[in-house]
DOFI-234929 format. One record per residue (C-alpha): x, y, z; residue in three letters. Coordinates in pm, whole numbers, plus 50000, padded with zeros to 5 digits. Example, Ala and Ser with C-alpha at 12.3 -4.5 7.8 and 13.67 -1.06 7.14 Angstrom:
<pts>
512304955050780ALA
513674989450714SER
</pts>
This chain:
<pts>
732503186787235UNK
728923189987019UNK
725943196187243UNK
725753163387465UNK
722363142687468UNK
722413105787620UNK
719273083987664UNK
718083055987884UNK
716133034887685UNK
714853002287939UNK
712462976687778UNK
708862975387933UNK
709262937488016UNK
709172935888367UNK
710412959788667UNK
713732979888657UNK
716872961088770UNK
718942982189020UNK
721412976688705UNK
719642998888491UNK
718893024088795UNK
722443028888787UNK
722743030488424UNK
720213056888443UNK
722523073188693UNK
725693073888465UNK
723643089688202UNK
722043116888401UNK
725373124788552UNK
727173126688262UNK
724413150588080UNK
724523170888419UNK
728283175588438UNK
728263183788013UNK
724933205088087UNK
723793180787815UNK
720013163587749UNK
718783130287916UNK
716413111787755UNK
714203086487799UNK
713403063987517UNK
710893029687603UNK
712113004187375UNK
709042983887386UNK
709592966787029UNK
709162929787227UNK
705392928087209UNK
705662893787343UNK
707822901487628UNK
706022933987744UNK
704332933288024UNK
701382954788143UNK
702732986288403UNK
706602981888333UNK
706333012988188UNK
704833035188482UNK
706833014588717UNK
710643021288511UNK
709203062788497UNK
708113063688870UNK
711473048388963UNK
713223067588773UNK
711403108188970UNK
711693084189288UNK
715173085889266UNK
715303118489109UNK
716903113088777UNK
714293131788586UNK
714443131688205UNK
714333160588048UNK
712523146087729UNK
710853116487717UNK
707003098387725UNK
705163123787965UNK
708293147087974UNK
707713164687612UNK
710863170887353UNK
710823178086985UNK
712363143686875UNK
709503120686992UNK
707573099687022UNK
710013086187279UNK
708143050187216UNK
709323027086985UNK
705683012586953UNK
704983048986834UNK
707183049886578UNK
706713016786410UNK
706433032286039UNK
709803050986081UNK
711813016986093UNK
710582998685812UNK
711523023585570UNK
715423026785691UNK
714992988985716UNK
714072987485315UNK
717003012685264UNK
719422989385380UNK
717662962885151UNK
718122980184818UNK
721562989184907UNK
722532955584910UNK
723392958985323UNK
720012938685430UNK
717902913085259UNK
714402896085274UNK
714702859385478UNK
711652833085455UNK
712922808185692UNK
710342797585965UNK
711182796986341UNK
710432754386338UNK
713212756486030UNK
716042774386217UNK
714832754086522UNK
715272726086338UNK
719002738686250UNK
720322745986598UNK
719202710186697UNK
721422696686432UNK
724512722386535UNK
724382742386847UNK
726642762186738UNK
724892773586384UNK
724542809086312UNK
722712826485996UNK
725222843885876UNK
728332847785603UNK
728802807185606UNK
725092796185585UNK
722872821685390UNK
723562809385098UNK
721772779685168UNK
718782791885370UNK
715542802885230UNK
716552842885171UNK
716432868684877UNK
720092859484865UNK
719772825984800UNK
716292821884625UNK
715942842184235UNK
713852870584220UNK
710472856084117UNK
711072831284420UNK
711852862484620UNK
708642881084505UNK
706112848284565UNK
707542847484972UNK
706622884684990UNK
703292882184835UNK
702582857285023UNK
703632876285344UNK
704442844785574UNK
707522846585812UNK
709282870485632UNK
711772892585809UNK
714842915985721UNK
718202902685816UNK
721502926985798UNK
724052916285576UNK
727562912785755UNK
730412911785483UNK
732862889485499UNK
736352890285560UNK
736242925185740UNK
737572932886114UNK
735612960086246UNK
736542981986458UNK
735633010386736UNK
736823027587072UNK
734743021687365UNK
735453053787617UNK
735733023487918UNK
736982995487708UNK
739773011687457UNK
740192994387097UNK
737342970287063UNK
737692943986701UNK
735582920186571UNK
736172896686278UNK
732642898486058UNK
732892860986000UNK
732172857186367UNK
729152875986341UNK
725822867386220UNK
722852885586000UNK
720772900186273UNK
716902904886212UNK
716802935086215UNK
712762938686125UNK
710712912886213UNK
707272897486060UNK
704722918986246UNK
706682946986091UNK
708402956786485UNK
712152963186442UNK
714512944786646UNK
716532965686914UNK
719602965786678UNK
717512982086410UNK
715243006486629UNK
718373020786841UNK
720603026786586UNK
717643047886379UNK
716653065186690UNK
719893072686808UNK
720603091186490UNK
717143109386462UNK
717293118386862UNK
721453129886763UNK
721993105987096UNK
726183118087113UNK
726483092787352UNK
725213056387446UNK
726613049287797UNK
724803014987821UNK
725402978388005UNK
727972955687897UNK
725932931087748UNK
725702952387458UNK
729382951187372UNK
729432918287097UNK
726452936086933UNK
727902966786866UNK
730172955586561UNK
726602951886401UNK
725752986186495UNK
729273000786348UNK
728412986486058UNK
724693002586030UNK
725983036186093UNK
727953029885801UNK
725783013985600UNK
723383042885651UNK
726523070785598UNK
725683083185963UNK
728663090486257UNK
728403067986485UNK
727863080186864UNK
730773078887125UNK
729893041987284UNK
730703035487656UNK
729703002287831UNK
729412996788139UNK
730932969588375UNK
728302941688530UNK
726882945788905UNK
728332914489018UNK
726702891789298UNK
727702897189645UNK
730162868789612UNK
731742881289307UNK
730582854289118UNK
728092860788838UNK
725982887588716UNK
723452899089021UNK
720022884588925UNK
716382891489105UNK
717342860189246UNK
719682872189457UNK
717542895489661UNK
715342866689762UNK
718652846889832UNK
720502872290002UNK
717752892190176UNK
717942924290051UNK
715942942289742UNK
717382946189407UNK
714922969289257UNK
714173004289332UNK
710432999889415UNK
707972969889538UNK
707412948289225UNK
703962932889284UNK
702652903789059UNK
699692887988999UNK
702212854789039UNK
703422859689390UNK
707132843489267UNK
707722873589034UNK
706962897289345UNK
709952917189488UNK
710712943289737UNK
712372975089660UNK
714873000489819UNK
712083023289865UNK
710173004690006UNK
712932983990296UNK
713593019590434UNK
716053034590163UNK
716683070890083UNK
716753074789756UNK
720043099289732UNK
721463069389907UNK
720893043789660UNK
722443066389413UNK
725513075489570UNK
726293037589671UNK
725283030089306UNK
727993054989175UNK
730463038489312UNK
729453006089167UNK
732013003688874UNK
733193039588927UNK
735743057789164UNK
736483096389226UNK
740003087389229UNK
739933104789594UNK
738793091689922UNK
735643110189945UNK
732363085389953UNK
729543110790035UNK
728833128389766UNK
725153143989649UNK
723953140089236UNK
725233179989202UNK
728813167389323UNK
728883134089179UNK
727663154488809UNK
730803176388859UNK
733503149788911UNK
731753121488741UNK
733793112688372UNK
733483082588166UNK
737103071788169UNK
737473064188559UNK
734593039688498UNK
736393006688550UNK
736332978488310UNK
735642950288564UNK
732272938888714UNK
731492954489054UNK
730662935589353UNK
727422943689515UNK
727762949989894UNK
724712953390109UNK
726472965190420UNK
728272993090176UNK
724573003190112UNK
723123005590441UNK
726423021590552UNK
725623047890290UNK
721733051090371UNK
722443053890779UNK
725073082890698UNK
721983099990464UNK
719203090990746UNK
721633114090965UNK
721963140190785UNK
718173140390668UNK
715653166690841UNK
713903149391102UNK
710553161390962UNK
711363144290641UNK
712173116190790UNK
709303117991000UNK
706873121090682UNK
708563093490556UNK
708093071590919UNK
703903082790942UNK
702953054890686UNK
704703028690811UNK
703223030791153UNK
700013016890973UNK
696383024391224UNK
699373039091491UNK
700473068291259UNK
697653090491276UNK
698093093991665UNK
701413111991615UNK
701963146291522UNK
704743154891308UNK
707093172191595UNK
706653139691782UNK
707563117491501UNK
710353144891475UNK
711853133691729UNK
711763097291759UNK
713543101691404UNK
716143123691577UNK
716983097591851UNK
716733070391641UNK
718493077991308UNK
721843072691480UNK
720653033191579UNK
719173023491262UNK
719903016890891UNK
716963020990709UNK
714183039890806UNK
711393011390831UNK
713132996591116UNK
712013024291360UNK
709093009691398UNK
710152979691530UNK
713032989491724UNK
711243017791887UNK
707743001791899UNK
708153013692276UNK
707303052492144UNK
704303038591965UNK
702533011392196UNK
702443002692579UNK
705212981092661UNK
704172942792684UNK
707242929492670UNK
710542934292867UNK
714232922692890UNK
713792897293163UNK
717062881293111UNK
718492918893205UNK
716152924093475UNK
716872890593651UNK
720492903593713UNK
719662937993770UNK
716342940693942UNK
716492938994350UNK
712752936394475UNK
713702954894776UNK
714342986994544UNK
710572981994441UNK
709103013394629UNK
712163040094545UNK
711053028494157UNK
707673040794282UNK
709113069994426UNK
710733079494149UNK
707673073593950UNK
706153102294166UNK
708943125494135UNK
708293123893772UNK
704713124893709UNK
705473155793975UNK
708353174393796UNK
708533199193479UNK
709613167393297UNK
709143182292961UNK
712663182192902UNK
714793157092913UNK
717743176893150UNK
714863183993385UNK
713443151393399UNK
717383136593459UNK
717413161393755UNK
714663145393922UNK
715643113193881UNK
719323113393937UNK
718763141494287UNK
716413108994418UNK
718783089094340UNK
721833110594551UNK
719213117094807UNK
718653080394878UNK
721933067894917UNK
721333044694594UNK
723173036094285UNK
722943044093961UNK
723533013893797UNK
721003001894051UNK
718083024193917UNK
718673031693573UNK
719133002593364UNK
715792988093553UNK
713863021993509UNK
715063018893120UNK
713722985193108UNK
710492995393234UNK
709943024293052UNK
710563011192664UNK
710912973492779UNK
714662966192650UNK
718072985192730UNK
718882988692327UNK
716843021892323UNK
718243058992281UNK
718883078892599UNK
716773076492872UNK
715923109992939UNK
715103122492638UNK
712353091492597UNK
710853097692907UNK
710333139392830UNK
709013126392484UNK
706503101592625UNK
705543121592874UNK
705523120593299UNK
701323107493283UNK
702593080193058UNK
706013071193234UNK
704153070393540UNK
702043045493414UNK
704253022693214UNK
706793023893592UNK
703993011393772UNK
703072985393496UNK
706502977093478UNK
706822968193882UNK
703742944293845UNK
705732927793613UNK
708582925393795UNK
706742908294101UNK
705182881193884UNK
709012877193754UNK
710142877594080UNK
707542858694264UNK
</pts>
């Protein structure tokens, strides 16, 4: 195999769909595992679709989840510029190749005209059955030809499909793709304000950036009879073409949209999405308490399988197993629960001080009150009871605030007011003890407990309760050394007021 180089090349026209993230991810792992180049190419041709920071956002989602290009717009390489914007003056000359080779022409036809031709047949297409009667250099004689130029109004290049042609191509995920050229129609390839259409820009780009691969969404498939032909129209070899299944819905049913996320409850982009329109605002993984090698692994297996049982894999092991044929053909399913299974195994297995970085922001005015080896470990008793990390701070508030609330419905069948001054006791024995442990603190507790003739069950769900206010909370112990016997003392006698206004 020549020297592998692959690109990602998103358009600037809004944020990054988790679809391209993993996109993105193919690419990266197959240039990894071929110790190949990944590019990044902005394809922001659309100047009436672009929109202002979908550029920054697509690049800081892309070192978010660590799929860093090795060339690209901020990245350096010796093929750029690496925007299409940026290379505007490149196109039209290939584009004027094509034309005097007899494999493009000039078209004239206004966008009210061709509006004006779909309303009569929905189904028209400019193409091998209709140019000859549309306003084109085809159609129209020379001097006709040269007075639409001169005049510079509407004019665009078209490709020429021939006629009568099947054209074919292997896809590396799709086999033995045909088309019949009949079916096709004369893309614009460059349009009025002199910006090349995609089909134009990626197929010169591709060449001059020797792209060996484009690994690239489905979508793309029916266009790339058009882009066979180019290549051959320009002489060029054509890059290896792989294209990739759709990320279905969660029901199976239809290609997931940003929609969904707002339907289903869960993100589906990599980072918050903010909009001056508040409907075109969206959450991201980052952002809901996802870890970013998470997203990526569940990703990977979103149209592609190891062939093994293995799941967990990091971006160094997925590069060295990762190939193009075990990508499957059909559209994936998107399952939330698979994703949160994958990000609780990675919360696990994170450092707690990472995670505890991570946790300091989202603790808003609270997080400055903690120091890092506290944070520590609330991360370390809590990773095992959450999903994402931005539910820590709601489901261990407790570590955070005084306790305002508590499980009343618990403490109404375990409480017995005539327990109330052992609970007091106890409170003593703690703010007394080393308790700076959690086996130390235990001691105390559980040797009052044996020395009073109590139960356990008696004591310890209610001194649970009135330490962090619910009984869904990690162990016991190990909260009470963290907090601290000044501050369990308190929140036990707190607690006990409580109780006798629940009680009275």
């Amino acid at each position: 195999m020549s020297e592998v180089r692959v690109r990602f090349a998103p358009s600037p026209t809004g944020p990054l769909h988790i679809g391209g993230v993993r996109t993105a991810l193919y690419n990266y792992l197959f240039a990894l595992k071929n110790r190949g180049t990944f590019i990044l190419r902005i394809e922001d041709t659309d100047q009436v679709r672009y929109v202002p920071g979908a550029e920054k956002y697509i690049i800081e989602s892309l070192k978010w989840c660590g799929l860093i290009p090795h060339e690209g717009p901020g990245f350096g390489g010796d093929y750029g510029p690496y925007r299409q914007s940026e290379r505007k003056d490149i196109y039209r000359a290939y584009a004027e190749q094509l034309v005097h080779a007899g494999h493009a022409y000039y078209a004239f036809d206004s966008a009210e005209e061709l509006d004006a031709l779909r309303k009569e047949d929905p189904n028209f297409k400019y193409g091998v059955y209709t140019r000859s009667k549309l306003k084109n250099s085809l159609a129209l004689s020379s001097e006709e030809t040269m007075q639409y130029l001169n005049r510079g109004e509407n004019v665009v290049i078209r490709l020429r499909i021939p006629e009568n042609e099947q054209i074919d191509f292997v896809d590396e995920i799709r086999g033995h793709v045909s088309f019949d050229s009949n079916e096709l129609d004369d893309k614009v390839i460059l349009k009025g304000d002199g910006m090349p259409t995609y089909h134009l820009a990626n197929i010169v780009d591709d060449h001059l950036m020797k792209i060996s691969h484009v690994i690239r969404g489905e979508e793309w498939l029916s266009s790339t009879a058009h882009h066979v032909l180019m290549y051959r129209f320009f002489g060029w070899t054509a890059p290896v073409f792989a294209h990739l299944p759709l990320i279905l819905k969660p029901t199976g049913q239809g290609k997931l949209s940003k929609r969904d996320g707002a339907q289903f409850g869960f993100p589906v982009f990599p980072l918050n999405w903010n909009d001056a329109n508040p409907a075109q605002t969206f959450p991201g993984f980052r952002e809901e308490g996802y870890l970013p090698e998470a997203l990526l692994n569940f990703l990977a297996f979103l149209g592609w399988n190891p062939g093994t049982e293995q799941e967990i894999f990091s971006v160094k092991e997925l590069a060295e197993v990762f190939t193009l044929d075990k990508i499957v053909k059909s559209g994936a399913r998107f399952d939330i629960e698979k994703a949160l299974w994958f990000n609780q195994h990675y919360l696990i297995h994170t450092d707690d001080y990472v995670l505890a970085a991570l946790l300091r922001p989202l603790l808003r005015e609270a997080g400055t009150l903690y120091n890092d080896a506290y944070l520590a470990e609330v991360c370390n008793m809590m990773k095992e009871r959450v999903h994402r990390i931005n539910e820590i701070p709601q489901k261990a508030a407790f570590f955070f605030h005084p306790v305002f609330q508590y499980d009343d419905q618990t403490l109404l069948k375990k409480y017995k007011p005539v327990l109330r001054d052992h609970f007091l006791q106890i409170a003593e024995r703690i703010l007394q003890s080393d308790a700076a442990d959690a086996a130390s603190c235990e001691k105390a507790v559980k040797d009052y407990i044996t020395e009073q003739s109590l139960k356990m069950g008696d004591i310890l769900p209610v001194l649970r309760i009135a330490v962090s206010g619910t009984m869904q909370g990690p162990d016991l112990f190990r909260t009470i050394a963290l907090l601290g016997k000044d501050e369990t003392h308190i929140r036990i006698q707190n607690a006990l007021e409580h109780f006798d206004r629940l009680f009275a």
